[in-house]
C-alpha positions as CSV (number, residue, x, y, z in Angstrom):
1,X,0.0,0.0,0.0
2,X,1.2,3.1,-0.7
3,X,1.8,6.5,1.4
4,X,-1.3,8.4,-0.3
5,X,-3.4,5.1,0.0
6,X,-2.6,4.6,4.0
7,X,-3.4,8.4,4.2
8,X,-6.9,8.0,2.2
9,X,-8.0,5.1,4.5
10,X,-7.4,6.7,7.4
11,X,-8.5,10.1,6.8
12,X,-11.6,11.3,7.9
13,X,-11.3,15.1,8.0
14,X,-9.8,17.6,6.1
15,X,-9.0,20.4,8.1
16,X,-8.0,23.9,6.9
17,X,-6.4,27.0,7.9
18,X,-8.1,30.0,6.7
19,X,-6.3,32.6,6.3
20,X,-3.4,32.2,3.9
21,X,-4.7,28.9,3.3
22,X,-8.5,28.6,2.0
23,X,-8.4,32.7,1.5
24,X,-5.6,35.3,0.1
25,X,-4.6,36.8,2.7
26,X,-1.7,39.1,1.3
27,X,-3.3,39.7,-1.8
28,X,-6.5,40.9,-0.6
29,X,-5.3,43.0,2.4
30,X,-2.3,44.2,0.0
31,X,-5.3,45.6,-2.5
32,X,-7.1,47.0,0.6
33,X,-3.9,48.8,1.7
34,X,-2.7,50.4,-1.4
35,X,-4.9,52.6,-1.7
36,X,-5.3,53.6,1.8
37,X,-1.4,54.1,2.1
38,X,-1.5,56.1,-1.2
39,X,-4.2,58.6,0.3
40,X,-1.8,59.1,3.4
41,X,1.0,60.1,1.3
42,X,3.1,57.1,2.0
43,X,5.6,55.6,-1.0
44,X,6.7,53.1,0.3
45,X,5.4,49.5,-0.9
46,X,2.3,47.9,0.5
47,X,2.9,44.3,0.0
48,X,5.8,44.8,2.1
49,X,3.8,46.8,4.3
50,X,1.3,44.1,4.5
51,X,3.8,41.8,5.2
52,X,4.9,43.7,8.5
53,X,1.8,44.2,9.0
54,X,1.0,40.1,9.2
55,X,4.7,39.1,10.4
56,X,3.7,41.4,13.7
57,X,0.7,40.1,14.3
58,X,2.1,36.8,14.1
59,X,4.5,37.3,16.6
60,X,2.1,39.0,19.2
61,X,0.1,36.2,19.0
62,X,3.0,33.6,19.8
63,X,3.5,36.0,23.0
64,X,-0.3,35.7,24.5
65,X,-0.2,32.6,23.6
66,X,2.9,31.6,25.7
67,X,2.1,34.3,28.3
68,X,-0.9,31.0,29.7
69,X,-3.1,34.4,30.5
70,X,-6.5,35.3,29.3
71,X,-7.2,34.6,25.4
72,X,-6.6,37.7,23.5
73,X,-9.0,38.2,20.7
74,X,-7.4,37.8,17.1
75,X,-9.1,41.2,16.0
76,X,-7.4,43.0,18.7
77,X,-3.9,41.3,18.0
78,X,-4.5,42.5,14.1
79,X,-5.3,46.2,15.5
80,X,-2.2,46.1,17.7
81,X,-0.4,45.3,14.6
82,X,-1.6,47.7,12.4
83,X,-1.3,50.7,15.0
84,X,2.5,49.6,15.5
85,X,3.6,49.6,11.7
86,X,2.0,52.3,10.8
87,X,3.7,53.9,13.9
88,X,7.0,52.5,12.2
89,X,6.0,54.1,8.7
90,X,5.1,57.2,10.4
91,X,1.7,57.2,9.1
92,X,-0.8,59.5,10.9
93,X,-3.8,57.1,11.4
94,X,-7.3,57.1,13.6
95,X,-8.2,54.3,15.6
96,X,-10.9,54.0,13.9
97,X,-8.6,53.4,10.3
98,X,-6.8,50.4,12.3
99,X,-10.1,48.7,12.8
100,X,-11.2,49.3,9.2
101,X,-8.2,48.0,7.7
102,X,-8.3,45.1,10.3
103,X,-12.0,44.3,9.4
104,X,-11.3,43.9,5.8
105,X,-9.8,40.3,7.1
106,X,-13.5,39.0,7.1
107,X,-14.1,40.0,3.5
108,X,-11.1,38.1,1.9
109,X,-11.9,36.0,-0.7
110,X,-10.7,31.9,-1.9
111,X,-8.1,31.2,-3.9
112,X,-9.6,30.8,-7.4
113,X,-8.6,27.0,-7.2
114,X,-10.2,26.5,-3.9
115,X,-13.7,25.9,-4.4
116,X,-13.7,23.2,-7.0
117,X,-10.8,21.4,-5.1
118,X,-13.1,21.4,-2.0
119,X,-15.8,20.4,-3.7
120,X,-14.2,17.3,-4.8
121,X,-12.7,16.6,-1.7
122,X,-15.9,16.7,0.2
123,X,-17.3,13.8,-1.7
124,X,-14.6,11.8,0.3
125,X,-13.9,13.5,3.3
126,X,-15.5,16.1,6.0
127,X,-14.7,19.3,5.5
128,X,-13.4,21.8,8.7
129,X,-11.9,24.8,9.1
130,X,-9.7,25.3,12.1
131,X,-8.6,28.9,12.0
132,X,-6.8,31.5,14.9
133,X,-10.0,33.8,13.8
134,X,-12.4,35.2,16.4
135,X,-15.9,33.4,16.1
136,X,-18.0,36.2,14.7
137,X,-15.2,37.1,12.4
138,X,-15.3,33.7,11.0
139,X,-18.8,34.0,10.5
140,X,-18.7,37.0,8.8
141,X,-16.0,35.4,6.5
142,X,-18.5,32.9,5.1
143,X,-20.4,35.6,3.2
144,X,-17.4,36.4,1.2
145,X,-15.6,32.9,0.4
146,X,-18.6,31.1,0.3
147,X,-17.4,27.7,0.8
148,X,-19.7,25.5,3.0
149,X,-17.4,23.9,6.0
150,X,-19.2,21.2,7.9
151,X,-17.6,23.1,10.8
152,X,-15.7,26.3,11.3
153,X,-13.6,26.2,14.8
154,X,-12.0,29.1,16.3
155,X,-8.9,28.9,18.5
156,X,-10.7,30.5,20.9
157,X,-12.6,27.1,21.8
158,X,-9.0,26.4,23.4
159,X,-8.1,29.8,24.8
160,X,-4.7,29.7,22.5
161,X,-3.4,30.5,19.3
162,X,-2.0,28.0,17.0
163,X,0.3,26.6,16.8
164,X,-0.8,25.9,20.4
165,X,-0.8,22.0,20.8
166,X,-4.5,22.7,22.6
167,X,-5.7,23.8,19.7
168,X,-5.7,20.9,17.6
169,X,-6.5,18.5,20.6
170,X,-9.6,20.3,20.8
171,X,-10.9,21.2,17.6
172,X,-10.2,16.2,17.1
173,X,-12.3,16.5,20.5
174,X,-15.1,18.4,19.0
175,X,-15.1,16.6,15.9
176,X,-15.3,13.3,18.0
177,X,-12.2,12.0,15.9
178,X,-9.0,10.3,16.7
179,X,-6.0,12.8,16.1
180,X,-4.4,10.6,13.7
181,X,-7.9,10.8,11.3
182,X,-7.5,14.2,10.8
183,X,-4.9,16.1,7.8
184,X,-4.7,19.4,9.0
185,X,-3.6,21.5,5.7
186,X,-2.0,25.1,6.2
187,X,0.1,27.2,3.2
188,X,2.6,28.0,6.4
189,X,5.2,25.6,7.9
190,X,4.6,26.4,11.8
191,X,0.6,25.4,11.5
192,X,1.9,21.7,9.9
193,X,4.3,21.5,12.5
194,X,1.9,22.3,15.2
195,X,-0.5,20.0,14.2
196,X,2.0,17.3,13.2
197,X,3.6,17.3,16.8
198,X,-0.1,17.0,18.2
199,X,-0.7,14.0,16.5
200,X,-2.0,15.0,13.1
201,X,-1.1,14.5,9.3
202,X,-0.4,17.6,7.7
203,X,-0.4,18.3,4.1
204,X,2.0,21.7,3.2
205,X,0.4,24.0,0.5
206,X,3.6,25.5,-1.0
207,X,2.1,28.1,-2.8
208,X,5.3,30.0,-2.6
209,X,7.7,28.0,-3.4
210,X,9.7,28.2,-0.2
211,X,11.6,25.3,1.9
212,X,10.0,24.1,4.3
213,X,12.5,23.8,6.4
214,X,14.9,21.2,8.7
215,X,12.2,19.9,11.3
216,X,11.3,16.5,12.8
217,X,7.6,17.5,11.6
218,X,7.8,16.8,8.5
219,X,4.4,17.2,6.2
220,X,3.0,14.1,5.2
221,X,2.2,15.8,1.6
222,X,3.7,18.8,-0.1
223,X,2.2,19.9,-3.2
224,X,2.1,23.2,-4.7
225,X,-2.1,24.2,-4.9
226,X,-5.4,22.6,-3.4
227,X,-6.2,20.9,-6.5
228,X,-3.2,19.0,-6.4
229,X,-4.3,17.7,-3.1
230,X,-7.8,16.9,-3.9
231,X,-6.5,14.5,-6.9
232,X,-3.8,13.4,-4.6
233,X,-6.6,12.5,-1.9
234,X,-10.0,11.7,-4.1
């Protein structure tokens, strides 16, 4: 039996990341920015300051997370963010700006080979999103990509961020699924990783054509778009 034959008899659940993942992230918020940075006068280039924009986000997250307090929410990590780089850039900006620009996370929309690749995968497999999202934010989102999950989970169901092990212990436990019937696919290397060290096979979108990197969590499938894992997996 092969690798891709053990993992489609014991998968039962395909489970997403969101943003990056399912959505385009730097591409939408980079065409949200441009022009906002343009009006204020700024020359600099957006998808780098998109980029700064996500990269410090990311990294306040890993802080509450390993800080064990209170759960911060993901939309006020994103406003933290935005208010710090722009403070960088020396853009003059209103709090309410930040939570505009932040906001515009809900709206994003699939990458165009997304919805048929899901739809052929759900003839197979359940369908889950497990994304570092607020609840209602991931709600809203569902207007705008329009792909129907059999169930959207937000880290906040386990007080952490990913790539909090607690996050993908809990999302299997609401499920009602062994860890190991789950492939938890992400476009970034530290969500396989964290979900590979819980117990989970990962698939790696490398839509960017990067390494992933030396690790002892390695991805059970790398492949470059999610129609090359839905005719891997179907």
């Amino acid at each position: 039996m092969s690798g891709h034959d053990e993992l489609r008899r014991k998968i039962k659940v395909c489970m997403f990341d969101q943003y990056g993942t399912v959505v385009d992230m730097q591409g939408g918020l980079v065409a949200v920015a441009t022009p906002f940075l343009e009006a204020k006068g700024w020359t600099g280039n957006p998808n780098s300051f998109v980029t700064w924009w996500r990269r410090t986000h990311f990294e306040n997250s890993m802080i509450d997370a390993l800080l064990h307090r209170e759960h911060t929410p993901y939309r006020e990590i994103g406003q933290r963010a935005v208010s710090y780089v722009m403070d960088r850039c020396g853009i003059i900006y209103s709090p309410e700006e930040v939570r505009t620009l932040v906001a515009e996370i809900e709206k994003l929309r699939c990458f165009p080979e997304v919805p048929a690749a899901l739809e052929k995968l759900r003839t197979r497999y359940k369908l889950v999103v497990l994304s570092n999202g607020d609840p209602d934010m991931l709600e809203t989102a569902k207007r705008y990509h329009g792909i129907p999950f059999d169930r959207v989970i937000s880290v906040a169901e386990a007080n952490a961020f990913k790539p909090h092990v607690a996050t993908y212990t809990k999302a299997a436990e609401i499920l009602g699924v062994a860890m190991d019937e789950v492939l938890f696919v992400a476009n970034h290397a530290f969500d396989c990783i964290g979900a590979k060290a819980a117990g989970m096979h990962t698939a790696f979108i490398d839509r960017r054509q990067r390494p992933f990197g030396q690790t002892p969590h390695q991805p059970d499938l790398s492949i470059r778009t999610m129609q090359d894992l839905a005719n891997v997996l179907v």
